[in-house]
N, C-alpha and C positions, 0 to 999 in steps of 0.2 A: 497657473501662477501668473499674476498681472509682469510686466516689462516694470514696472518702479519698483515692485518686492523683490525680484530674481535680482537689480541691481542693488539695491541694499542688502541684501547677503551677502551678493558679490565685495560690497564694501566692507563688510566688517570680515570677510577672510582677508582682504587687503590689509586693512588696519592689523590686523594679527599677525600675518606672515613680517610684514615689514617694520614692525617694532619687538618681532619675538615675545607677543603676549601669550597670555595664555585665558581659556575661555571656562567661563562660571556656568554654567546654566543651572537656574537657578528653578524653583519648583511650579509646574505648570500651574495656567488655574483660567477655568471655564466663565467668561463675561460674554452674555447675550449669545451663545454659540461659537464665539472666536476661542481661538486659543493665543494665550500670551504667554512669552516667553522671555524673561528678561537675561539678557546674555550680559555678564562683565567684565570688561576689557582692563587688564590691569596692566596700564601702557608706561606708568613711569613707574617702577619699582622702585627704585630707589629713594624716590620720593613718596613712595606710600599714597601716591594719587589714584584713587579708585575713581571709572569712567562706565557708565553703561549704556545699553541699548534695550529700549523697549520693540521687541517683533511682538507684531500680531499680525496671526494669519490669518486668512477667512476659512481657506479652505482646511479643514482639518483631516484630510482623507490625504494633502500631501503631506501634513504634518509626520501623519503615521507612516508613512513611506517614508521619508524623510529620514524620521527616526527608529530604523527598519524593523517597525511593524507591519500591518497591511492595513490597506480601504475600509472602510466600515463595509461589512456587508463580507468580506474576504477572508480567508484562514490563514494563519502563519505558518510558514514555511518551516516545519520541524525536523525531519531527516533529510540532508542535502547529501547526497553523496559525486565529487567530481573528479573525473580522470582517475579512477583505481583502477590499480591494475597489479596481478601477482603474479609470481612464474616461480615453477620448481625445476631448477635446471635453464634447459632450456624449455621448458615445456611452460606458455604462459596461459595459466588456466583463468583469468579475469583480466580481461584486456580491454582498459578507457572506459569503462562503465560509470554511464553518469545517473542519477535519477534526482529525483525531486519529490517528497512528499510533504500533504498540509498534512493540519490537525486531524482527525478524524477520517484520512486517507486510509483504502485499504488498497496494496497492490498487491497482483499475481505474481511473482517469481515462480518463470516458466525453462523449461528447458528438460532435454533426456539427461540420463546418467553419465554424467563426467561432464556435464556444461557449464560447471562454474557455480551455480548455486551453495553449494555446503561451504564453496569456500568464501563466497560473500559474504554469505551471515557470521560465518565466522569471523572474518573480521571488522563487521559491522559489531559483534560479541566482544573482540579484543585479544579471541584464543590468537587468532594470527597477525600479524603486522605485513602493512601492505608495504609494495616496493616502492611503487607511486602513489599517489592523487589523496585527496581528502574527504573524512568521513566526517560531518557536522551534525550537531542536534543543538536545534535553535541558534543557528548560527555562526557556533562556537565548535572547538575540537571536539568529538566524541571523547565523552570520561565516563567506563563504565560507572566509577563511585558516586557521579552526580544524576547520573539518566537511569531511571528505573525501567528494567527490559523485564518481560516474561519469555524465558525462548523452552517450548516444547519442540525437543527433538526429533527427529524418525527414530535412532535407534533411543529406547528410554532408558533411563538410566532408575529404576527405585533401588529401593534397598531391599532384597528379595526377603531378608530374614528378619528385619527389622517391621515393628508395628507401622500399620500407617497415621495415628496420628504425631508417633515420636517423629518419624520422618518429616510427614508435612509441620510440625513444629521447627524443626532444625534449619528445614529453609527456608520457615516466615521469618526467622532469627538472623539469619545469614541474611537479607533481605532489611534488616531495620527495626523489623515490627519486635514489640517487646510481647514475653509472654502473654502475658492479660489479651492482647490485640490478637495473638498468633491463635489462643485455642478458641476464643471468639470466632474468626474467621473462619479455623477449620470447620468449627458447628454448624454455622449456615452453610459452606461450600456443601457439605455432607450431605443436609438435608437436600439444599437444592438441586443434587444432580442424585438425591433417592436409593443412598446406600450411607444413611448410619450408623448400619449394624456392621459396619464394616469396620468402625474407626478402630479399634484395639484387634483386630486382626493383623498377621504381617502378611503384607505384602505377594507373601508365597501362595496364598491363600486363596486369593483371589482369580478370577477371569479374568484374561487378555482383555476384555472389555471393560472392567472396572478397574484393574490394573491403568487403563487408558488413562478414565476419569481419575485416577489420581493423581496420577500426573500433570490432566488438564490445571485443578486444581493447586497442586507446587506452583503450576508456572502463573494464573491469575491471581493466588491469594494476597498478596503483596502491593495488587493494585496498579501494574504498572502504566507507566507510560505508554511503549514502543513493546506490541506483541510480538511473535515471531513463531507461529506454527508450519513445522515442516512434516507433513504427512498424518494432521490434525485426527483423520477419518481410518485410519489404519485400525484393523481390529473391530469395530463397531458394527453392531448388528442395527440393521433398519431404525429402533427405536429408539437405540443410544444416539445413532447418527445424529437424527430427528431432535433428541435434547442436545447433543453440543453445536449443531447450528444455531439453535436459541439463544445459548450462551455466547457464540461468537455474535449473533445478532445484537446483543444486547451491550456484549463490549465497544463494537461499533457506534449504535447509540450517544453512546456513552462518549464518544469524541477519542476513543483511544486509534493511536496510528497505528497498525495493523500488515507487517507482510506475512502473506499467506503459500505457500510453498506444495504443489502434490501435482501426481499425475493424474490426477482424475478432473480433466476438464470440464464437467457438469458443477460440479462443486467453486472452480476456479468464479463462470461463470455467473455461480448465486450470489458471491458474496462480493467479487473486486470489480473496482470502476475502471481500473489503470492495472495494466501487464507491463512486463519486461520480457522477451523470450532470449534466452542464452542460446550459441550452438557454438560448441569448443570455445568458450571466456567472451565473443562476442556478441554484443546485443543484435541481433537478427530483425526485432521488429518492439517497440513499444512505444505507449500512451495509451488515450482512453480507449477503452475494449469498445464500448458504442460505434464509437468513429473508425476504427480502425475495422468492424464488419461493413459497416456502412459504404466505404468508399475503397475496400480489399479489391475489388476488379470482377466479383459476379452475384450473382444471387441463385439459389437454388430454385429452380420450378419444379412444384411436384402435385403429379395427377393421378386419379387413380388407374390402379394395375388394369388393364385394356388390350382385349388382345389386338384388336384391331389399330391402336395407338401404340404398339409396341410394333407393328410390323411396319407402321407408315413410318414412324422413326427410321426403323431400320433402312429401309427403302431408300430414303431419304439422306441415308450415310448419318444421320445427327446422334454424337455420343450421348447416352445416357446411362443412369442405374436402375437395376429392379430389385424393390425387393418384397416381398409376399401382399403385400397390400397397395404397394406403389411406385411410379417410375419417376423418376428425380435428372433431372435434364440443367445445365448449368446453363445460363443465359449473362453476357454482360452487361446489360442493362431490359429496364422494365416496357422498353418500347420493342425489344427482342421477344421477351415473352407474350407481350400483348398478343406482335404476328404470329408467333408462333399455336397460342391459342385458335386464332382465328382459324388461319390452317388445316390447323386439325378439326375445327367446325363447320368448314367448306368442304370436306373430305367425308362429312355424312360422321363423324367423331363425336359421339355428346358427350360430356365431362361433369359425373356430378358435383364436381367442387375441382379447386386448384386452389396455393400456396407456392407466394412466393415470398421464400425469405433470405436472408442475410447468410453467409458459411457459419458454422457454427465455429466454435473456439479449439475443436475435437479437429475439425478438417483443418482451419489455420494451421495447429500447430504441428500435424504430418508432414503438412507442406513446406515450413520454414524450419522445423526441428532438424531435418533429414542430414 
């Protein structure tokens, strides 16, 4: 922003404060690329004297900032969550937990059992009311009535004796959608995850594994906004797995904001850009999963299983791991490894391959969950 634009704002907040006007803004509209914006200053009331001001900006990237959206090119900022924090008793099981997610964000929510998890989403859901800090979507207060959430549970809840399409109708209902829309929905959900013939059975009826996908189904039919899977893959056999990564693929896609919740670190891995890890209500470690293996403090070297590379280790005092196919040796940087190769190739050592990579998300979280 030029020194003579930043001072002409500056003047029309002055003109405003010091006659207690109040500000028009009036509806934008696109000339050669600028953005104009006519602001009216209604300085004499009394006198019904209307005064205004033509802004035009060049840059329209602070406009949307400005007017807080985001940069062209950049995603809006859709779940803010700052300083929450809960406690039962004295026991405070979410403590200052801040996050930040865009559009089409997915993050890990990581931590062992009793770290705080079940109780943020809950109150990210609204079942609980926090003591402190603020939960935003777009901005504004979280209201479940206005933000469309899908949240699949760990423990599920259907209705054992009830059919599954009356069920999955009750909640496309509960949800907004009018009939017409809801048995629409159910049909293609049906098809798409390859159990039709399911739809007039109840619920009882069914496999823990399809039992799943109905549930998967309750919680995206509706379309929502803001997902919320906690222990998505629970029950699923290799091929169902295989179809509801698809479908979490495709909701991603799809620009939906996305927290993903499980102990199964593989799975964390495939789908989220960005982690939070909890240990007792505090954030331990989070941001992007990339960078945070990237620059964690070592890399894994790993050569093949060797006896004679296993006794010069030893020899040599340097910790490593074995295991039936390979020895895996921790290095802090790649200038470590190099010599360390060498080394072992001065030593009469031939190696027919080596790997060096990043800790995985599995060792990470041993290490800071504990």
């Amino acid at each position: 922003m030029t020194a003579k634009l930043n001072f002409f704002l500056w003047l029309i907040v002055f003109l405003m404060m010091k006659n207690k006007s109040e500000m028009y803004p009036h509806p934008v509209t696109m000339l050669d690329g600028d953005i104009i914006v006519i602001i009216g200053l209604n300085i004499l009331e009394n006198q019904g004297i209307y005064r205004g001001f033509l802004l035009i900006i060049k840059n329209s990237e602070w406009y949307d900032t400005m007017m807080g959206g985001c940069p062209k090119g950049g995603k809006k900022v859709t779940l803010e969550i700052r300083n929450l924090k809960k406690s039962f008793g004295s026991n405070t099981v979410v403590d200052n937990l801040q996050l930040s997610l865009h559009k089409g964000d997915v993050l890990g929510l990581l931590g062992r059992n009793g770290a705080g998890k079940t109780t943020t989403i809950k109150m990210i859901l609204g079942l609980l009311t926090q003591d402190n800090g603020d939960i935003l979507w777009n901005g504004k207060p979280m209201n479940r009535e206005e933000v469309s959430i899908g949240y699949l549970p760990e423990e599920r809840g259907l209705y054992v004796k009830t059919k599954v399409v009356d069920q999955l109708r009750y909640f496309a209902e509960l949800e907004g959608m009018t009939r017409k829309e809801a048995n629409a929905a159910i049909d293609d959900w049906l098809n798409k995850l390859e159990i039709p013939q399911y739809k007039h059975k109840k619920a009882s009826e069914l496999s823990k594994g399809n039992q799943q996908k109905i549930q998967l189904i309750a919680t995206l039919i509706h379309n929502p906004e803001l997902i919320i899977l906690d222990e998505p893959f629970s029950g699923l056999d290799p091929v169902n797995a295989s179809m509801l990564a698809s479908i979490i693929e495709e909701q991603i896609q799809e620009g939906k904001t996305v927290i993903f919740s499980s102990h199964r670190m593989e799975q964390v891995e495939s789908f989220c850009k960005h982690i939070i890890m909890l240990n007792k209500g505090k954030t331990v470690l989070s941001g992007n999963l990339q960078e945070i293996k990237e620059h964690y403090g070592y890399r894994n070297l790993t050569i093949p299983f060797h006896s004679e590379a296993k006794r010069w280790l030893d020899e040599k005092g340097i910790y490593f791991e074995a295991t039936l196919k390979d020895l895996v040796v921790k290095v802090n940087k790649e200038e470590e490894a190099m010599s360390l190769l060498a080394d072992l190739q001065n030593n009469g050592i031939s190696l027919r391959y080596f790997k060096l990579l990043e800790p995985t998300l599995h060792e990470i979280f041993v290490e800071r969950a504990r």
